[in-house]
C-alpha positions in Angstrom: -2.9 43.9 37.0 0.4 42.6 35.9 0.2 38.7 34.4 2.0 36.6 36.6 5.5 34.7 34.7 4.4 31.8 33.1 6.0 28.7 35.0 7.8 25.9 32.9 9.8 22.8 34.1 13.1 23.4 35.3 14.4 20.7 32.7 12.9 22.3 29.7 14.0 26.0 31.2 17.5 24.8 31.0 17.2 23.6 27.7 16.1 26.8 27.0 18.7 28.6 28.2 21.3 26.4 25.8 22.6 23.9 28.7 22.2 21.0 26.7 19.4 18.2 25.9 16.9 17.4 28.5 18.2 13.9 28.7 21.3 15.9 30.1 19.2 18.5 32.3 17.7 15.6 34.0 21.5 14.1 34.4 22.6 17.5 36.2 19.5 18.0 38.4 19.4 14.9 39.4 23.2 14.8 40.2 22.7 18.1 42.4 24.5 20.7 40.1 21.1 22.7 39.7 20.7 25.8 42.8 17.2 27.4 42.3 16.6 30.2 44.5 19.4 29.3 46.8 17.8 25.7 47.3 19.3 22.3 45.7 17.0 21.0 43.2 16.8 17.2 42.5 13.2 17.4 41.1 13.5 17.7 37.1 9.7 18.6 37.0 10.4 21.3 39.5 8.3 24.5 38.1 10.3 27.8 37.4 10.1 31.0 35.8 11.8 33.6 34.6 12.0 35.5 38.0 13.5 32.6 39.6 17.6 32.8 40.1 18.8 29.6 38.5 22.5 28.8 38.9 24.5 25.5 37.2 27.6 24.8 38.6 27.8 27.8 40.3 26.9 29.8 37.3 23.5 31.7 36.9 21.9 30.7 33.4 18.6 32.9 31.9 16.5 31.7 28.8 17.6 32.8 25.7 16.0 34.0 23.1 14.0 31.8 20.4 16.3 31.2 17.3 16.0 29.2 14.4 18.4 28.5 11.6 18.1 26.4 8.3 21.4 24.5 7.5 22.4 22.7 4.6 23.8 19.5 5.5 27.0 18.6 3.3 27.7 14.9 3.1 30.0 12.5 5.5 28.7 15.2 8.9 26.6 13.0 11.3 23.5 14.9 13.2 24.9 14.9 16.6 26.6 17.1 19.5 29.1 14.5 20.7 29.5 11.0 18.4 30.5 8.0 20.3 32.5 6.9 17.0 34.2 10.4 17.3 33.2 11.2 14.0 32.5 14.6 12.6 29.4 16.4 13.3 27.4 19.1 11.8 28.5 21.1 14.7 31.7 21.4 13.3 30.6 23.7 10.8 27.8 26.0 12.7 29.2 29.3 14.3 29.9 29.3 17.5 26.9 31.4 18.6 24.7 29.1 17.1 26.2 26.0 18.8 23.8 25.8 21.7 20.8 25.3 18.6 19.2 21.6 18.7 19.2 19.7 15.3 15.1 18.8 14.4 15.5 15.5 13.2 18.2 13.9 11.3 19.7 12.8 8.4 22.0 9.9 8.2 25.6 10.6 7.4 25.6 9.9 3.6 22.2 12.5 3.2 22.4 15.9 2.6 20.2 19.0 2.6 18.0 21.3 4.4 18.2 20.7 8.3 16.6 22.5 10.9 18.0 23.7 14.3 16.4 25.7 17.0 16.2 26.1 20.8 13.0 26.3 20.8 11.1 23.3 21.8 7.4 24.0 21.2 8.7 24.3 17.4 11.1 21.1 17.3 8.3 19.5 19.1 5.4 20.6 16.4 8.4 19.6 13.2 8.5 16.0 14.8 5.2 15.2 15.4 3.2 12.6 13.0 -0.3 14.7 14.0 1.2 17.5 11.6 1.5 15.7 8.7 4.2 18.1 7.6 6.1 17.0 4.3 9.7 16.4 3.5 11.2 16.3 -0.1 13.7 14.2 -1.3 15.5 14.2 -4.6 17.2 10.3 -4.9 19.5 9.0 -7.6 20.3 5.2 -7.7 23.1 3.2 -9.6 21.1 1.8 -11.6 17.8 2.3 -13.8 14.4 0.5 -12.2 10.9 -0.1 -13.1 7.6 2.4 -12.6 6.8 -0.7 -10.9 8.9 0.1 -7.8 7.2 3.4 -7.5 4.1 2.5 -7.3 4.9 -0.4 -4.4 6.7 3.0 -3.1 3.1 4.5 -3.0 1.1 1.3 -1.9 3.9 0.9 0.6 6.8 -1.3 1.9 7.0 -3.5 4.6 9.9 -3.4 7.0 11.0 -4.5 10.5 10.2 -1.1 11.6 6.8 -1.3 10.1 5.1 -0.1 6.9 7.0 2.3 4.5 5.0 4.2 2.2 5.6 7.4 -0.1 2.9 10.0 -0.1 3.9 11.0 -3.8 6.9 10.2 -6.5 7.9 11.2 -9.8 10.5 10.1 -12.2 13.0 13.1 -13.0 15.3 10.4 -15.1 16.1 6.7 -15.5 17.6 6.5 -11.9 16.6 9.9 -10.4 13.4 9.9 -8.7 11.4 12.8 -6.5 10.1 11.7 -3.5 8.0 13.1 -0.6 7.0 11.5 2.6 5.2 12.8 5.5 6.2 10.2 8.0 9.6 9.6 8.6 11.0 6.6 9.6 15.0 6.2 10.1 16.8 6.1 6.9 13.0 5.2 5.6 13.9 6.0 1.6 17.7 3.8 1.6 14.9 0.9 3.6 12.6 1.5 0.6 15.1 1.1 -2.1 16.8 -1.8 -0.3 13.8 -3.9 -0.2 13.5 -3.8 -4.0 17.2 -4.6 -4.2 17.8 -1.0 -5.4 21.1 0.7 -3.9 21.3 4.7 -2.9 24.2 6.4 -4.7 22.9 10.1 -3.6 20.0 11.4 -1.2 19.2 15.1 -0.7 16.7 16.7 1.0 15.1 19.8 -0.7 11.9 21.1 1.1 10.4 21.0 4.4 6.6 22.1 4.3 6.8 25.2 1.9 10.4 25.7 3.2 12.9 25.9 0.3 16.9 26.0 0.3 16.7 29.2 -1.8 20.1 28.7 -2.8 21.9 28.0 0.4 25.4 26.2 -0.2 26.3 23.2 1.5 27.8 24.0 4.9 26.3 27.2 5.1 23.5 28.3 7.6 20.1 31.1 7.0 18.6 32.7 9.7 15.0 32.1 9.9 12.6 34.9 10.3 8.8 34.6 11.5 7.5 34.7 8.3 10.0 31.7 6.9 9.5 29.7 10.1 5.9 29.6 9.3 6.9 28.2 5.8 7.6 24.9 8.0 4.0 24.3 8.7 2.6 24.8 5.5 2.7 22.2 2.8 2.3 23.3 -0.9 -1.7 23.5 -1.7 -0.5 21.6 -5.7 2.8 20.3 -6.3 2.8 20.3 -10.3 5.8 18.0 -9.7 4.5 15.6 -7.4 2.9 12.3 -9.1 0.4 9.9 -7.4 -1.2 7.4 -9.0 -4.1 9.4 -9.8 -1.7 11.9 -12.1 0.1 9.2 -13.5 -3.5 7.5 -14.6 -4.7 10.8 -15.9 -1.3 11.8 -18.1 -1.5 7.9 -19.9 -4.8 8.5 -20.5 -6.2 12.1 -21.1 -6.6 15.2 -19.5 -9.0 16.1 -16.6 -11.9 18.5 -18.0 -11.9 21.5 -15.5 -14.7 21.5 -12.8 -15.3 17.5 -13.5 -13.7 14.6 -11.6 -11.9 12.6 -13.6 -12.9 8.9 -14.2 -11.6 6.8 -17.0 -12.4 7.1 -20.5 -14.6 5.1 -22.2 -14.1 3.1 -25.1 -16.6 3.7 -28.1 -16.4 1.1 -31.3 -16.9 2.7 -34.8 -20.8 3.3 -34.6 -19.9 5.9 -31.9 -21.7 3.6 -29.0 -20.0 2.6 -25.6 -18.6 -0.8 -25.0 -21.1 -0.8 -21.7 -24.3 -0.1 -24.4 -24.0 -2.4 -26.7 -25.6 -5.9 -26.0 -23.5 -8.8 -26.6 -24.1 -11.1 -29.2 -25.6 -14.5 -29.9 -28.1 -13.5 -27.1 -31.5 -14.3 -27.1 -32.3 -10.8 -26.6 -30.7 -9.8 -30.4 -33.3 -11.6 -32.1 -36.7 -10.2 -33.3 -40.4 -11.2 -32.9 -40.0 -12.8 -36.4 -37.1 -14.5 -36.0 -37.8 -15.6 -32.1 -41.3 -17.2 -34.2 -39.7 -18.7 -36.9 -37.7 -20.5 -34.7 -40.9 -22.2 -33.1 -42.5 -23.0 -35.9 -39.6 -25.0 -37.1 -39.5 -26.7 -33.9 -43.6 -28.1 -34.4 -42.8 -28.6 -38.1 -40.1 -31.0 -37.1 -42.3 -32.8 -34.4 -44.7 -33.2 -36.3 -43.2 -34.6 -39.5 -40.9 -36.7 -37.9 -43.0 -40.2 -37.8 -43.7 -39.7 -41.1 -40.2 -39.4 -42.4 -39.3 -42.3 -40.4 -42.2 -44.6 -41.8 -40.9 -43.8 -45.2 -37.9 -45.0 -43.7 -39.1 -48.2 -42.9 -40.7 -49.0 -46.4 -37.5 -48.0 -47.8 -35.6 -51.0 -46.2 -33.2 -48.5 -44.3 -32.4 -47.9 -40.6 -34.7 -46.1 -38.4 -32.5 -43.0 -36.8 -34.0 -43.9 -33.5 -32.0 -46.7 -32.3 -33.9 -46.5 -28.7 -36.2 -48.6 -30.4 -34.6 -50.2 -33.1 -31.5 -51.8 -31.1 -32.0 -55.1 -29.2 -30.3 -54.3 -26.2 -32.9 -51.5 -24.9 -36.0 -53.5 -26.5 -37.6 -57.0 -26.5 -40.8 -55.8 -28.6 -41.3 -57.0 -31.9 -40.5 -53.5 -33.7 -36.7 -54.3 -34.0 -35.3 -57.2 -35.6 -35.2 -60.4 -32.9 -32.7 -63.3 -32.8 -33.9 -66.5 -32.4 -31.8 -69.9 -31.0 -30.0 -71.8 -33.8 -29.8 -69.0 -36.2 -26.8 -67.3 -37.9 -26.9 -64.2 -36.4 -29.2 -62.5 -39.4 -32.2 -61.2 -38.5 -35.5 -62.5 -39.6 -37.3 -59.9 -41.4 -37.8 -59.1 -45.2 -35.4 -58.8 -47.6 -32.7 -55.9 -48.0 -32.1 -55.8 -44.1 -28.4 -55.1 -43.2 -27.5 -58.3 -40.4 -26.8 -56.7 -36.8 -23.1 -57.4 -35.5 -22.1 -60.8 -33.8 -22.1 -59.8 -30.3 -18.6 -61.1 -28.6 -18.9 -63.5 -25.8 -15.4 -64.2 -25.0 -14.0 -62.8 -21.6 -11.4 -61.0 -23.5 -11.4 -58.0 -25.3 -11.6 -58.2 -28.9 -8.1 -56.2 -30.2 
């Protein structure tokens, strides 16, 4: 048994068959132009297939066949079938049995590079989504040198009215050239990113898409795409030697990555060959031996114990006792300090070879 024609919307068929956008499918069905089967169809979800007799002002259309080309964009071409501006367009430039292709994505009129065009919408639809993760490369050269700084707020990401910019990788190739691949793209996301840092764009082109390279193709020129290219688009390199995260840049300052290890940061070791993280720190209690954590408390009880002694020698010596707690009149009232009686002349009253206290100031103001 045969399989039946497999049914697709009568917008996308069209598309197919190189009439123009859907946007301007649905324009034309909806306007009547569209006979299908010898009925007027205003329905752009109407299903067809390949059987069906599809006529367009008059005209019967049939699906072409899938075709993809890889064109190198020259600089000063917008990406665009008719500009509002009446500026030029890339168009200008394809052959004319090319002409029905779509442009997948863009680049902006001062970027050049590797553009992709194809009627096939499963394919433009796959290039475009963010699900796919599928990397562009962009070689960008500035006016003026800038910081590694930048680059790694390029890999932390930007923010921007249209959200957050970020870079999935970056390497320097000079002063003011820089590598970059993104996987997301916004509009003119990299001239955003250079902007914000106050960083102008001089030159921007686009050298990979997935695995996909140029191989030489001259600006304003087109390549054919077989299968086995085409499926270059969906693969991204497995290790780009010349792409540099912030892992690769960590591990060229420091040292190399030992094969079949993970790299982590080296440690530092000091002149007895230990690690920083081994050895104790000092003046720590810990340092200190059973002798010397002993010596210490015995000094302690020596120094209790002696200490009234040395203080009654003191005494008998005529000299000061170093414990003014209880030798100063203001914190005592006992009879071991020296007292003050009324009429006196401000000397103390003990024995002889006693150094008179200090005549305490009673006026309201302070002495100068």
């Amino acid at each position: 048994m045969a399989d039946s024609p497999t049914e697709t919307r009568l917008n996308k068929f069209l598309a197919s068959c190189g009439i123009g956008s859907r946007r301007a499918c649905d324009s034309m069905i909806q306007n009547g132009l569209v006979v299908v089967n010898g009925e007027i169809q205003l329905n752009p979800a109407t299903r067809v297939t390949s059987d069906d007799f599809v006529k367009v002002n008059g005209k019967r259309v049939q699906s072409l066949q899938s075709e993809t080309i890889l064109f190198h964009k020259p600089k000063g071409l917008v990406c665009s079938k008719n500009d509002e501006l009446q500026r030029d367009t890339i168009y200008a430039l394809i052959p004319p049995k090319f002409q029905h292709l779509n442009h997948v994505g863009r680049l902006d009129k001062e970027s050049e590079g590797l553009l992709v065009l194809t009627n096939d919408g499963h394919l433009a639809q796959s290039l475009t989504h963010p699900s796919k993760t599928i990397e562009k490369e962009y070689i960008v050269t500035t006016d003026s040198s800038f910081e590694n700084h930048v680059l790694t707020k390029f890999l932390k990401g930007i923010y921007t009215p249209e959200g957050k910019a970020r870079a999935k990788s970056v390497k320097r190739l000079s002063p003011r050239r820089v590598r970059i691949i993104l996987e997301t793209g916004m509009k003119r996301q990299i001239r955003i990113m250079f902007q914000a840092m106050n960083i102008r764009v001089t030159k921007l082109v686009r050298v990979r898409i997935g695995s996909l390279l140029g191989n030489g193709i001259e600006p304003g020129k087109i390549e054919i795409l077989e299968q086995e290219r085409i499926d270059q688009l969906f693969e991204n390199p497995k290790s780009d030697p010349r792409a540099t995260t912030l892992e690769s840049q960590a591990i060229r300052n420091t040292g190399k990555r030992q094969p079949g290890k993970k790299w982590s940061r080296p440690t530092t070791r000091s002149h007895d060959g230990k690690r920083a993280s081994d050895r104790r720190p000092r003046n720590t209690t810990s340092d200190r031996d059973d002798s010397q954590r002993d010596s210490g408390t015995e000094d302690k009880q020596y120094n209790r114990k002696f200490a009234g002694k040395r203080a009654a020698q003191r005494e008998a010596n005529g000299r000061r006792t170093p414990d003014r707690r209880k030798s100063s009149p203001r914190n005592s009232n006992t009879s071991s300090g020296p007292s003050r009686s009324s009429g006196d002349s401000g000397r103390p009253s003990g024995g002889p070879g006693r150094r008179p206290f200090p005549k305490r100031n009673t006026s309201s103001r302070r002495p100068r």
